[in-house]
Structure formats: structure tokens, C-alpha cells
MARVOMAR-950792 format. One record per residue: x, y, z of N, C-alpha, C in turn; residue in three letters. Coordinates in steps of 0.05 Angstrom, whole numbers, padded with zeros to 5 digits. Layout:
N
<site <X; Y; Z>; <X; Y; Z>; <X; Y; Z>; 'Ala'>;
...
% end
This chain:
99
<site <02725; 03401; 02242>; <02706; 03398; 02263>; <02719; 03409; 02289>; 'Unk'>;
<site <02695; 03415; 02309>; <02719; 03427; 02329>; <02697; 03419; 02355>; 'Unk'>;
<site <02710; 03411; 02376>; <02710; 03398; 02399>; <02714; 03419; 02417>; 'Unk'>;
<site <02697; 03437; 02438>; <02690; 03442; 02460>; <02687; 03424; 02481>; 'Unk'>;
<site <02707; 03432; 02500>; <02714; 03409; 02523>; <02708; 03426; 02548>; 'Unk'>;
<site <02692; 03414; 02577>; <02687; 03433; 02590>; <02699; 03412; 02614>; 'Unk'>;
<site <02713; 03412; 02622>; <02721; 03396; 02647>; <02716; 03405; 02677>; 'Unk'>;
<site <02697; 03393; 02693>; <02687; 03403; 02717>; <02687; 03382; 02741>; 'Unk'>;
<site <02701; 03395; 02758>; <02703; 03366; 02777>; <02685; 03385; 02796>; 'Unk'>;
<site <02664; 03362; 02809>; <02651; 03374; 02822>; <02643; 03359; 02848>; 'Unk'>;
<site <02642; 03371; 02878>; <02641; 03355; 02898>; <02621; 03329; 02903>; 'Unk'>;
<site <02626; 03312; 02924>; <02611; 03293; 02918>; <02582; 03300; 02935>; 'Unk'>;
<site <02584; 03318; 02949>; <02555; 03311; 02968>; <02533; 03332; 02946>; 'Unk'>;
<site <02542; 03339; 02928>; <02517; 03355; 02900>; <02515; 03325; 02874>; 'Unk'>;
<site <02539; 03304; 02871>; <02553; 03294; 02857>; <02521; 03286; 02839>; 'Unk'>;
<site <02515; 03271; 02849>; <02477; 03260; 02840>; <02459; 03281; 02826>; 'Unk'>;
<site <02456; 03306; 02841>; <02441; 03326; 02839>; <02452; 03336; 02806>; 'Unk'>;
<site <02473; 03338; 02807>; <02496; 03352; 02786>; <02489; 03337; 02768>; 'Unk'>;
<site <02489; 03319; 02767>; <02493; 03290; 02743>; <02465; 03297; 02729>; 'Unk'>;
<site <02443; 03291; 02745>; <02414; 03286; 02739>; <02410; 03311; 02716>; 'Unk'>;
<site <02416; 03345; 02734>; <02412; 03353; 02720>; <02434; 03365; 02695>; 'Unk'>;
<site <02459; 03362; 02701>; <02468; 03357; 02669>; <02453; 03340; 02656>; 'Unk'>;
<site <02446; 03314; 02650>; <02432; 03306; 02626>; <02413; 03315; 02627>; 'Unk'>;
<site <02388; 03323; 02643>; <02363; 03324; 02641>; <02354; 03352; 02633>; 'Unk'>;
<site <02378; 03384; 02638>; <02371; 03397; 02635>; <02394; 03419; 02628>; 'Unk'>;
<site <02417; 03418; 02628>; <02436; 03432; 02619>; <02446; 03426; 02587>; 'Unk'>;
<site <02447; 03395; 02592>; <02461; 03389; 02565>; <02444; 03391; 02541>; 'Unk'>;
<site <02416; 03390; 02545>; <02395; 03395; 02527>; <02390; 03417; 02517>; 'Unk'>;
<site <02397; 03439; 02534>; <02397; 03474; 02530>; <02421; 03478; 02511>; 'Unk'>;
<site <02444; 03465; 02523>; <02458; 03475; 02500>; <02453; 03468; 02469>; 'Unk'>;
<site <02449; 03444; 02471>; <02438; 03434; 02448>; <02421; 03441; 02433>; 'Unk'>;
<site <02400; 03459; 02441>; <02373; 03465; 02438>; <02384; 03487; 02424>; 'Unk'>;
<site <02406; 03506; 02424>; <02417; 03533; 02410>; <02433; 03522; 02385>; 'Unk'>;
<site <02428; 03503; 02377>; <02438; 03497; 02356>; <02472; 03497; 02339>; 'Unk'>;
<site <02471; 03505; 02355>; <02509; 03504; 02344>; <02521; 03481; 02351>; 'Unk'>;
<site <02515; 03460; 02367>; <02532; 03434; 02368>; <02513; 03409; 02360>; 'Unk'>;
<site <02524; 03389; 02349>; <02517; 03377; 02332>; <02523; 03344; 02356>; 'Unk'>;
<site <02524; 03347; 02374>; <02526; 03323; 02392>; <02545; 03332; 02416>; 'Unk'>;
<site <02550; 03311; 02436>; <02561; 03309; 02462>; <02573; 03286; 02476>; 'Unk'>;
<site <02583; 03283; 02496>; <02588; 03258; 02502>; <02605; 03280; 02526>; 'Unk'>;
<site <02589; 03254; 02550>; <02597; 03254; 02574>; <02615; 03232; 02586>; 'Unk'>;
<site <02646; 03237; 02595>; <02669; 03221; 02599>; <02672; 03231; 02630>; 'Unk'>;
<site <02671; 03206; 02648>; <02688; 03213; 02668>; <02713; 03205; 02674>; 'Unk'>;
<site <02727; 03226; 02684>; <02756; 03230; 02690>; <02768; 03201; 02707>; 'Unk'>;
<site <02783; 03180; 02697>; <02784; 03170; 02717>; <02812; 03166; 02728>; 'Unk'>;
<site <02836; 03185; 02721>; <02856; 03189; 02731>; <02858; 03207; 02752>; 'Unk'>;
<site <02846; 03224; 02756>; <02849; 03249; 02779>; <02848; 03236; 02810>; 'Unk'>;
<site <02867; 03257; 02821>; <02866; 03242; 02849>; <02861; 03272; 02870>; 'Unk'>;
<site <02842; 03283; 02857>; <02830; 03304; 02881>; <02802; 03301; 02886>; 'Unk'>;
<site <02794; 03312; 02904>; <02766; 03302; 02917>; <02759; 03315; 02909>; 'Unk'>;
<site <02721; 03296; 02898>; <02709; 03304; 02888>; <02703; 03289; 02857>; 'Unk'>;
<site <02698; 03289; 02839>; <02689; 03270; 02809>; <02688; 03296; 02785>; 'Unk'>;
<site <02714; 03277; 02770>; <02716; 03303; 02749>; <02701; 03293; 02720>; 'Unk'>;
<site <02693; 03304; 02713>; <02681; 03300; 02690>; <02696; 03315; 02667>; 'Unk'>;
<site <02691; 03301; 02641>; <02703; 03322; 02614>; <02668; 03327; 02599>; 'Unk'>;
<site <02659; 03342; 02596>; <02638; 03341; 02576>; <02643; 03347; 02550>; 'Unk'>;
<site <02635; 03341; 02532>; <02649; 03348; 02501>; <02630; 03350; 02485>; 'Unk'>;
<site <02625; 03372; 02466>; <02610; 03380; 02453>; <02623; 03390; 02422>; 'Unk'>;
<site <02612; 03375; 02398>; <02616; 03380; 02379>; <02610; 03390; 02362>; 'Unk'>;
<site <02614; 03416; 02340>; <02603; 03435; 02322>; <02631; 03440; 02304>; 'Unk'>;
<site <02615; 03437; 02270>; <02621; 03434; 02250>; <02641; 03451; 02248>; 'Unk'>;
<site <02643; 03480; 02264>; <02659; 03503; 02258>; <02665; 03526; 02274>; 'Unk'>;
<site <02692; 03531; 02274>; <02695; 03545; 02296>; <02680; 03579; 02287>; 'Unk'>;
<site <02659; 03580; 02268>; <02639; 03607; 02265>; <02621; 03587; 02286>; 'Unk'>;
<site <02612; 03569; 02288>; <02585; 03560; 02305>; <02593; 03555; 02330>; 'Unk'>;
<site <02627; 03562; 02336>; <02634; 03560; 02373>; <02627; 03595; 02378>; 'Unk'>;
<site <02640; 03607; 02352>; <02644; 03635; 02370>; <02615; 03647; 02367>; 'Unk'>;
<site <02591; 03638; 02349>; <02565; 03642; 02354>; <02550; 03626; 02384>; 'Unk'>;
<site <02560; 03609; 02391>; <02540; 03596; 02427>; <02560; 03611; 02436>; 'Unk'>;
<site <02588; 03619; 02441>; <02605; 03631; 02457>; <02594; 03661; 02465>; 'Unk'>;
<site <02594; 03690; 02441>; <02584; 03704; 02434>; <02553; 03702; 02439>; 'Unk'>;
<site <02530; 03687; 02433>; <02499; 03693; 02442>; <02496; 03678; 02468>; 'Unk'>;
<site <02502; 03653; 02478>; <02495; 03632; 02487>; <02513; 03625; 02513>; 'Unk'>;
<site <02531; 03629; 02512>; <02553; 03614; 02532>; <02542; 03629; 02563>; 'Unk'>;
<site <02542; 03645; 02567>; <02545; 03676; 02592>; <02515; 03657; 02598>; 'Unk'>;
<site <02499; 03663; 02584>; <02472; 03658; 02598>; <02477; 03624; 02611>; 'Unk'>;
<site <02480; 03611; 02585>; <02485; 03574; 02601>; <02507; 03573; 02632>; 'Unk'>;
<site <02525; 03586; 02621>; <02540; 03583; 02641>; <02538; 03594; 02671>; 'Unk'>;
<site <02518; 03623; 02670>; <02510; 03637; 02696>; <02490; 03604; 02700>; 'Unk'>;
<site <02477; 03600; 02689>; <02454; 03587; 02705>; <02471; 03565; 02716>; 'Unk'>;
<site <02489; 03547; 02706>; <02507; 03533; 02730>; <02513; 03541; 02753>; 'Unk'>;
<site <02528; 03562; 02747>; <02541; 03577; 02769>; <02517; 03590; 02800>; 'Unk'>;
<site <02489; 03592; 02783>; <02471; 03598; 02808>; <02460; 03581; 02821>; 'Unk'>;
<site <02471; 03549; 02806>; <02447; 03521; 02825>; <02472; 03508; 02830>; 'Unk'>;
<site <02500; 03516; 02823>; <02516; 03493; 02839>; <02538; 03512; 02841>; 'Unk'>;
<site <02542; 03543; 02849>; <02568; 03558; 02865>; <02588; 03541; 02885>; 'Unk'>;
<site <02603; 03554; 02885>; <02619; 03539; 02898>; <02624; 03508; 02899>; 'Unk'>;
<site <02616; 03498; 02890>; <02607; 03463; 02890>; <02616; 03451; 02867>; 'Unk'>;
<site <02644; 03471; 02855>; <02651; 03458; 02825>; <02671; 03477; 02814>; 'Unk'>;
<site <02688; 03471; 02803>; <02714; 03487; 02792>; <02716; 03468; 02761>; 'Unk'>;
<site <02710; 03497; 02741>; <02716; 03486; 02711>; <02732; 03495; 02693>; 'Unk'>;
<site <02741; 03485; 02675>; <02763; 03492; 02658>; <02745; 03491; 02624>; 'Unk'>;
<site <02757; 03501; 02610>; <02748; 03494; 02586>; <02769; 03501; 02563>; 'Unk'>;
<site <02773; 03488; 02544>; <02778; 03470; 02517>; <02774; 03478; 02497>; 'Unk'>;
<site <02791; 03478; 02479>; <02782; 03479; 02452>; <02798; 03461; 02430>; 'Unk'>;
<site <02788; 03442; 02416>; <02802; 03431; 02407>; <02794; 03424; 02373>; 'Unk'>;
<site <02815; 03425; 02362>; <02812; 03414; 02323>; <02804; 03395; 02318>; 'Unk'>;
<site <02782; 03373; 02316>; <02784; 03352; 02308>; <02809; 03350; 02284>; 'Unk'>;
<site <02821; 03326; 02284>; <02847; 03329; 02257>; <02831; 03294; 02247>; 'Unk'>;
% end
């Protein structure tokens, strides 16, 4: 199994806006392309820079069904973040084995 980790700390005066629509409309899109099989939203609660970091994590059976949303899916999900919250968020991302 393999674990896609997207870690995004993002400022607080969008902090609400951000939240609402991650669940209500980001995290559902990804989901909706079928390659991950669940999610779970963790907030960071060791970090000491301003702003609220989040880990998002997204799980699929195989790393053929990461490099298929990576390859069709990722560029498009990810521009549309980047056009409703620029500047307003710095992300990293993950890849990890379930063992």
C-alpha cells in the first residue's frame, strides 16, 4: 500500500477559507479520479512557524495508481490550488510504503 503525503502549512488570515474548501471541494476531486482508496486529514501540531500546517494523506493500493493521478490528474488538481490560494501556502509532498 502506498501513502501520498502532502504537507501544506498555510497562513492564517485564508486558514477557514482553506479548510472549508479542502473537505468540501479539493479532497473530493481527488477522490473522485479514483486512484486513492481514502484520506485523512492530520494537523501538524509540532511546528513553530506561522501559519497551520497540515499533513493530508491519501491512500492507494499501488504505486501503478500513484503514478496514474500523478501522470493524468495531479498538474490539473494541483494548478487549481495554486489559483484560489497563491501565495497563501508552501507544500511539500511524500511518498511513503505502507510496511
Amino acid at each position: 500500500m502506498i501513502l501520498y503525503n502532502v504537507t501544506i502549512n498555510i497562513e492564517n488570515d485564508v486558514h477557514d477559507e482553506w479548510l472549508k474548501w479542502m473537505r468540501e471541494s479539493h479532497i473530493p476531486d481527488v477522490l473522485k479520479t479514483g486512484y486513492f482508496l481514502e484520506h485523512k486529514i492530520c494537523k501538524v501540531l509540532n511546528v513553530e512557524d506561522e501559519g497551520t500546517t497540515y499533513s493530508i494523506q491519501y491512500t492507494c493500493n499501488s504505486m501503478e495508481d500513484y503514478e496514474g493521478y500523478k501522470t493524468y490528474e495531479a498538474s490539473r488538481l494541483q494548478k487549481e490550488v495554486m489559483d484560489k490560494f497563491n501565495a497563501k501556502f508552501v507544500a511539500f509532498r511524500s511518498l511513503l510504503e505502507v510496511i
